[in-house]
C-alpha positions as CSV (number, residue, x, y, z in Angstrom):
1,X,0.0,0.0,0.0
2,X,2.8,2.2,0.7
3,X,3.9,1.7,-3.3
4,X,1.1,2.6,-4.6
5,X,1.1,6.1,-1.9
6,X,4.3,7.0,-2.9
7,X,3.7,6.8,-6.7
8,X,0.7,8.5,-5.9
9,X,2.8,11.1,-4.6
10,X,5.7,11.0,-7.1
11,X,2.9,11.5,-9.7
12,X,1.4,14.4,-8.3
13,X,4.5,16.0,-7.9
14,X,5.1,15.3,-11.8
15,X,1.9,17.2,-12.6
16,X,2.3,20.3,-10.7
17,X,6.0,20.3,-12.1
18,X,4.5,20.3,-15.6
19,X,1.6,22.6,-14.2
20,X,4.3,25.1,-13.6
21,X,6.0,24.3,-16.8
22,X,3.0,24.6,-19.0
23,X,2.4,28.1,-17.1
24,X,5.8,29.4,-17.9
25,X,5.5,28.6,-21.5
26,X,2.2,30.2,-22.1
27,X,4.0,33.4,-20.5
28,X,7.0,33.0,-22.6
29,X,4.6,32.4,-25.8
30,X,2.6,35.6,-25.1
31,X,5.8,37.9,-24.6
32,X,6.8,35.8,-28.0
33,X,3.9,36.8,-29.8
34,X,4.2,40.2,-28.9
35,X,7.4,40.5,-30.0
36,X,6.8,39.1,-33.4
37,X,4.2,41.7,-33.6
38,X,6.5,44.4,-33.1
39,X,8.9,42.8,-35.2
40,X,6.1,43.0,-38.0
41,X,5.2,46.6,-37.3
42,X,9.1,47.7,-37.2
43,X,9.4,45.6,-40.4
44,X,6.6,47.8,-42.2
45,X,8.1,51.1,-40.8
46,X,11.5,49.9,-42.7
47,X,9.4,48.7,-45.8
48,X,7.9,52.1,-45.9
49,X,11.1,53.9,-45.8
50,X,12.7,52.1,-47.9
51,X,10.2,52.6,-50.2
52,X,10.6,56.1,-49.8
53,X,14.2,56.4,-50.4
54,X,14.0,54.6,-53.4
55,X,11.3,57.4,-54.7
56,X,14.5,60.2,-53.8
57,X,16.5,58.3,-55.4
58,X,14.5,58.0,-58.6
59,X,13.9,61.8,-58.6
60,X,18.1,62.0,-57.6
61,X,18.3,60.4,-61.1
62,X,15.5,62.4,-63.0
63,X,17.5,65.4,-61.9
64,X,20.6,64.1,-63.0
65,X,19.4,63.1,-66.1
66,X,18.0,66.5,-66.5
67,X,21.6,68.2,-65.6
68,X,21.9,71.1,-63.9
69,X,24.7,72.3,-66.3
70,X,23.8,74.9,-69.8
71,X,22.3,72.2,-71.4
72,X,20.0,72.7,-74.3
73,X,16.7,74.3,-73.4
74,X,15.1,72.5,-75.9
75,X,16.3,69.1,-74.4
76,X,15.3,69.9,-70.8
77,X,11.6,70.9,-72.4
78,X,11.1,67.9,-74.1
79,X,12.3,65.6,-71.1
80,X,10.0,67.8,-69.5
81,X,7.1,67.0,-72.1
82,X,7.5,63.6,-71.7
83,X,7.2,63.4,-68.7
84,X,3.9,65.3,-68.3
85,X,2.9,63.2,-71.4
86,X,3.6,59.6,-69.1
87,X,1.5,61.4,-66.1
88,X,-0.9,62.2,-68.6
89,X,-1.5,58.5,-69.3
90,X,-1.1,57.4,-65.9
91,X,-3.8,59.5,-64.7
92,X,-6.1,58.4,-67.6
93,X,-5.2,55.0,-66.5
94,X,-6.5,56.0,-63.6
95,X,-9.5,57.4,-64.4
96,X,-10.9,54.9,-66.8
C-alpha cells in the first residue's frame, strides 16, 4: 500500500512540475507573440522607408538626367514633355 502512496505522490509532484511548466511557456509564448508583432510593425516602418528612399533616389536620377549644367533648353523641355505626357497617361489610366 505504501507503493502505490508513494507513486501517488511522485505522480502528483510530476503534474504540478509540468503545471508550472506549461504556465511558464504560455507566458513565454505571449511575450513571443508580442514581440513578433513588433517585429512585424518595425518591419513595415522599414518597408515604408525604404520605399521612400527609393522614390529620392528615382527623382536623384530624374534630376541628373535632366543636368543642372547649360544644357540645351530644348532638351530639358522635351524631357520635361514627356514626362507630363507619361502622367498624362497614368492619370487616364486612372480614371478609366
Amino acid at each position: 500500500m505504501e507503493d502505490v502512496s508513494a507513486r501517488f505522490a511522485n505522480l502528483l509532484d510530476k503534474t504540478e512540475t509540468l503545471m508550472v511548466k506549461y504556465a511558464k511557456l504560455r507566458e513565454e509564448a505571449a511575450r513571443l507573440r508580442q514581440e513578433v508583432g513588433n517585429l512585424q510593425e518595425d518591419k513595415a516602418k522599414r518597408d515604408a522607408r525604404i520605399k521612400e528612399l527609393d522614390e529620392k533616389v528615382t527623382v536623384l536620377k530624374t534630376a541628373k538626367e535632366i543636368g543642372t549644367d547649360e544644357e540645351d533648353r530644348s532638351a530639358i523641355r522635351q524631357k520635361v514633355n514627356e514626362y507630363i505626357r507619361e502622367i498624362d497617361k497614368c492619370i487616364a489610366m486612372l480614371n478609366a
